[in-house]
Structures are given as structure tokens and as C-alpha cells.
N, C-alpha and C positions, 0 to 999 in steps of 0.2 A: 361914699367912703372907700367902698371896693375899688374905684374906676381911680381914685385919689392912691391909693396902695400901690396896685397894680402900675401905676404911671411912676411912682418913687422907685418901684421894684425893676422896672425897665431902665431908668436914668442909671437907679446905681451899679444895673448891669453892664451897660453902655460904657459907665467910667472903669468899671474894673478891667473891659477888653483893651479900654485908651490906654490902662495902663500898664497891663500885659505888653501890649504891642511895643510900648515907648522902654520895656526892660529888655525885650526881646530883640529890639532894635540895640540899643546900648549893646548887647551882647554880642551880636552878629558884626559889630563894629571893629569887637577888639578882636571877633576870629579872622575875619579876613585880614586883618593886621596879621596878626600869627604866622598865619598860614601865606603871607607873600614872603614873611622874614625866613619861615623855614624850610622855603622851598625855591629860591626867589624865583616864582614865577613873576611876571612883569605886571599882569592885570587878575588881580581876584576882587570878585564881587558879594554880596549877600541881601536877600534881603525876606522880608519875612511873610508868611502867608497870612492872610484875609480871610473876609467873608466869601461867601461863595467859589473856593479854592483861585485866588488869585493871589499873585506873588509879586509884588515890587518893588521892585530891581533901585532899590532908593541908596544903598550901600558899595562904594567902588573904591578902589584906587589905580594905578597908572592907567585911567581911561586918558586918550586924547582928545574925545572931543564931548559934547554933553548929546549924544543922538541917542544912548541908553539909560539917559540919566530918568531914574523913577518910570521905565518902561514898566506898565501893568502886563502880566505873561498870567494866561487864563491857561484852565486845567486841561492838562493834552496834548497845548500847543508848547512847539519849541522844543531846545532841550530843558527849560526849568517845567515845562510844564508837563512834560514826559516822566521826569524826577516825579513831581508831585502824583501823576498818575499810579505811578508803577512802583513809588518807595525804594526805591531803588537808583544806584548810580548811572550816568550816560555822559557819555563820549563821543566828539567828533573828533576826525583829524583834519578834515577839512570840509566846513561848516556849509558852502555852497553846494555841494554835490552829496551831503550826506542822505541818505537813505533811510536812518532810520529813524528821524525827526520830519516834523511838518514844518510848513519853511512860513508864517507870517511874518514873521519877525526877522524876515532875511533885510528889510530897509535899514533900522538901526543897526541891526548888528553888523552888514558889512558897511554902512558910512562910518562905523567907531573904525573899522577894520580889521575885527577878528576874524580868525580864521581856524583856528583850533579852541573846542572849550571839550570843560567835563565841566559836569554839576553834580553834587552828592545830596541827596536828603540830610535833616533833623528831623529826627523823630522822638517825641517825647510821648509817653501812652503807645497811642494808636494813632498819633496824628502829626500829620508833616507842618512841622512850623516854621521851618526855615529853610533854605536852599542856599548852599557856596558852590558857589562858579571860579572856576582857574581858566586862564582866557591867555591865546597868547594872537600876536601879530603877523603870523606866518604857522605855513600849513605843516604841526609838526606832531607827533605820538607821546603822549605823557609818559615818562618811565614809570617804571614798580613805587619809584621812590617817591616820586610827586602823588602819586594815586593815594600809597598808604599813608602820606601826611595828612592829605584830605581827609580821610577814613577815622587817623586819630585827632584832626579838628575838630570834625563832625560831634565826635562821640564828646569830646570835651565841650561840646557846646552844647551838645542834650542833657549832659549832668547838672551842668551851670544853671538853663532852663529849668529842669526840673526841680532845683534845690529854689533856686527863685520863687516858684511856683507853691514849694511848699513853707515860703517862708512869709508869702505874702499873703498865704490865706490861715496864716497866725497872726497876723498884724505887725511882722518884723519888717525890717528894711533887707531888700536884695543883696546879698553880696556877690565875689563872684569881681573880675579884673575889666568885665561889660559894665558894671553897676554904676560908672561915673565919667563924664564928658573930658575929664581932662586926659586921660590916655588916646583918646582920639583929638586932642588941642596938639599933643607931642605926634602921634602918627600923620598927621597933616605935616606940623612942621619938617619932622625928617622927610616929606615926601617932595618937601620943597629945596631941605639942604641939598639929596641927591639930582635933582635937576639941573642946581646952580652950580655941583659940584663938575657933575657931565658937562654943562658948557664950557667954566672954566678948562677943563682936559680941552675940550673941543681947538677953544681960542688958542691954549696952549700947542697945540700941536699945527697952529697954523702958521704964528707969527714966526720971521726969518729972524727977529734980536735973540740973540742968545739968553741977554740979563732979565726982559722981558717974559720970554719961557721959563726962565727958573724963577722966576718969583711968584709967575702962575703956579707952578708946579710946588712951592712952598705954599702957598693961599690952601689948594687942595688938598695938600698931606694935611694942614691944622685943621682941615673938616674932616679928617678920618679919623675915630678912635684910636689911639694904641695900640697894637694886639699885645694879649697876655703874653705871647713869646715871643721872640723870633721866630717868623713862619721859613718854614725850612725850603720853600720853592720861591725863585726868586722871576720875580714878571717884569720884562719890558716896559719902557713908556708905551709903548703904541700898545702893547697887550693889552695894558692899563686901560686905553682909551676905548680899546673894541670893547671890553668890558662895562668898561662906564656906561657905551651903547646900549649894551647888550640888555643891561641894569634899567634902563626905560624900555626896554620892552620894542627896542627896532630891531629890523630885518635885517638881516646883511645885506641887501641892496640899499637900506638906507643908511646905514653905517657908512658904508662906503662912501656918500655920497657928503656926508657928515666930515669925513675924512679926509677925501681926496685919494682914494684909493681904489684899488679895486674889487669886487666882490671876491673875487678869488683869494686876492689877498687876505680878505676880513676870514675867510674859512681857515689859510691857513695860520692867521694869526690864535682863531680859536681853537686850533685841534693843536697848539703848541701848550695854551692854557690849559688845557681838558687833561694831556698829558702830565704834564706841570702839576698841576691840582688831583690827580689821580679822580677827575671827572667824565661821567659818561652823560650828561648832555651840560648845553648851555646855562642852565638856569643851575644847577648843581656847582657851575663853575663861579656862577655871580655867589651864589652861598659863600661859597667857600673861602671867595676873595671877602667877603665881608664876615668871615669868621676870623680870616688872619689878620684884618683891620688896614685891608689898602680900597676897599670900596666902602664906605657910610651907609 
């Protein structure tokens, strides 16, 4: 009867971790949503820690290809498994050569193609339950701005956890913006509008018909929200387009290349935007056009 206990008291520990895990997941879903809207960085990941401190990396958005997809990162390794070590945040600026990570995981990470990440802890108690990653595709320093949005992700999803946490060992149901699939049914979708919306720009800025280019260029104004006002800075098509680039998370060499122009060009198209938008980096600048409602 003991060994009969004992065996109930293990299953129904087992399902309480499944389900920890499957809230904890939920949640880490809608922060890396968050946190690309509010930052737009191009690639933020998440995913959540395990048994024997290992973290998999099951949670992305603008990845290109699937080489990190569900990567397990054991404790140590890496910059997630650095985080996890140390409870604290870490940074590369350029992920090949950096120094103060151990490099196993240099195969997927440079077949995806990144080159710059940070990873921040969740800490709930004493214990690291989750890891976000901000990732970009070229070798570049996170500002003040990017770091602190992380920072108040982070903590937003330690509260959420933790209220979780004590609502589920009442017998209530989780709440909390993680607690349901259909926000991540709509995050998928917008991640497909802005793709289709980048092409179109693409096509549009290649074809010679003139009527052809304006009716692309109508197509993608109806995929953009409205903005609340008239935004008082007024952007170019081609600005437009290095934008839209910018928005998947390409380089200015491939921009360019996307284009037909030249990388130098793509630069000074951006430092007219950055001005423009009263922006000090790229991804401040993708914010911004999709707070005034010309990027989706």
C-alpha cells in the first residue's frame, strides 16, 4: 500500500511539473511577443528551464531558419546557460569571438545567423525558470533602451509566474495575457502579415509600371493600422522599404541586395529615418514607424 502511495504521489508530482511547464510556456510566449513589439528587435526567443538545469530554446520569433529550434542549452553553456549559471544578465556583440561564453552551441547559432544576443534571467523564489533572448543578424551593441525593456519583461513575467504559481496551488485557473493560445494564434499571424507586407514593398519597388507600384503600395497601406494622429515625420518610399527590411531582421548587405542598391545607400537611407524618427539605433526606428502606423 506504501509502494501503491508513493507511486500516486510521484505521477501526481510529475503532472503538476507538466503543468507548471505548459503555464510557464504559455507565458514566455506572450513575453517575447511583448518584448519584440517594444523594442522591435527582429529575433527574441524564450524558453523555459527543466530538470537538471537545462533550458529549451522551444519559443522564437523572426528566426530564419529552424537550426535553434527546441535547442536544449545545459547549465554553463552558452550565453542561456551563463544566465542560468550566474542569475544574472549577458551580452554579446559579436557571438563568434566572444569571450565570455563557451562556444558549443556556435553550429546552430551561426547557421540561424546571429551574431549579436543578450539573455536575461526569470527568477521566481530562488530559481531561474525562464530565459529571453533578444538576437539580431549582424554584429551590433544593444542600447540603454533595448537592455531596460528586457529588464522590465523579465520582471513582468516573474510576477505573472509567480501569481500563476499561487493560484494554481489553490485550485484556480492561471491568469495573466500567457494563460491562453489564442494570443500567440494572432502573434503568429501578424508575423506572417509583416513578411507578406516586406515583399510586397519589395516587388513594389522593383516593377517599372507605374499603376502596378501604386496599387502595390495601396495593398500595403491597407495592411498598416491607422495611426492615432498624423505622425509629424514624413518617410520616403524607399525609406519605407529599408524599413520593412530592417523589420525582418536583415543586414544592410542584404537589404541592399533585396533592393538593388547599395549598402551605403541602405546606411544613408537609415540615418535619414533615425533622424526623422528622433531614433538612435535601428530597431528604435522599426518601433517607431510602427507606433506612427506606416510599418504592421
Amino acid at each position: 500500500m506504501d509502494e501503491e502511495n508513493a507511486g500516486r504521489g510521484a505521477a501526481g508530482s510529475a503532472a503538476g511539473d507538466a503543468q507548471r511547464r505548459r503555464r510557464d510556456l504559455a507565458s514566455v510566449r506572450s513575453a517575447i511577443s511583448a518584448l519584440r513589439e517594444a523594442t522591435g528587435i527582429p529575433v527574441t526567443i524564450g524558453g523555459v528551464v527543466g530538470e537538471g538545469h537545462t533550458l529549451v530554446l522551444s519559443e522564437s520569433l523572426g528566426m530564419r531558419t529552424s537550426a535553434m529550434k527546441d535547442l536544449t542549452v545545459h547549465y554553463g553553456a552558452g550565453v542561456g546557460g551563463r544566465v542560468m549559471a550566474t542569475g544574472k544578465p549577458v551580452g554579446v556583440a559579436d557571438y563568434p569571438r566572444a569571450g565570455v561564453i563557451t562556444h558549443e552551441y556556435d553550429l546552430p547559432v551561426l547557421s540561424e545567423g546571429l551574431r549579436s544576443m543578450a539573455a536575461i534571467p526569470v527568477v521566481v523564489g530562488k530559481d531561474v525558470r525562464a530565459v529571453l533572448y533578444a538576437g539580431v543578424h549582424s554584429s551590433v551593441r544593444f542600447g540603454e533602451k533595448v537592455l531596460n525593456q528586457m529588464a522590465v519583461t523579465a520582471r513582468a513575467l516573474e510576477q505573472e509566474i509567480a501569481v500563476n504559481d499561487a493560484l494554481a496551488a489553490r485550485g484556480a485557473s492561471p491568469m495573466g495575457p500567457g494563460a491562453g493560445e489564442g494570443r500567440w494564434d494572432d502573434v503568429l499571424s501578424n508575423e506572417r502579415m509583416r513578411d507578406t507586407h516586406a515583399r510586397l514593398r519589395m516587388l513594389a519597388s522593383r516593377t517599372e509600371d507605374p499603376d502596378v507600384r501604386a496599387e502595390l503600395e495601396r495593398i500595403c497601406a491597407e495592411m498598416v493600422s491607422p495611426p492615432p494622429e498624423m505622425p509629424t515625420a514624413r518617410l520616403s518610399r524607399r525609406e519605407l522599404d529599408v524599413l520593412a527590411c530592417v523589420a525582418q531582421g536583415k543586414t544592410n548587405i542584404e537589404t541592399a541586395a533585396d533592393m538593388g542598391i547599395g549598402a551605403e545607400t541602405v546606411k544613408s537611407y537609415l540615418r535619414s529615418v533615425m533622424r526623422k524618427l528622433d531614433a538612435h539605433t535601428r530597431f528604435e526606428a522599426v518601433n517607431a514607424a510602427r507606433r506612427m502606423g506606416v510599418l504592421p
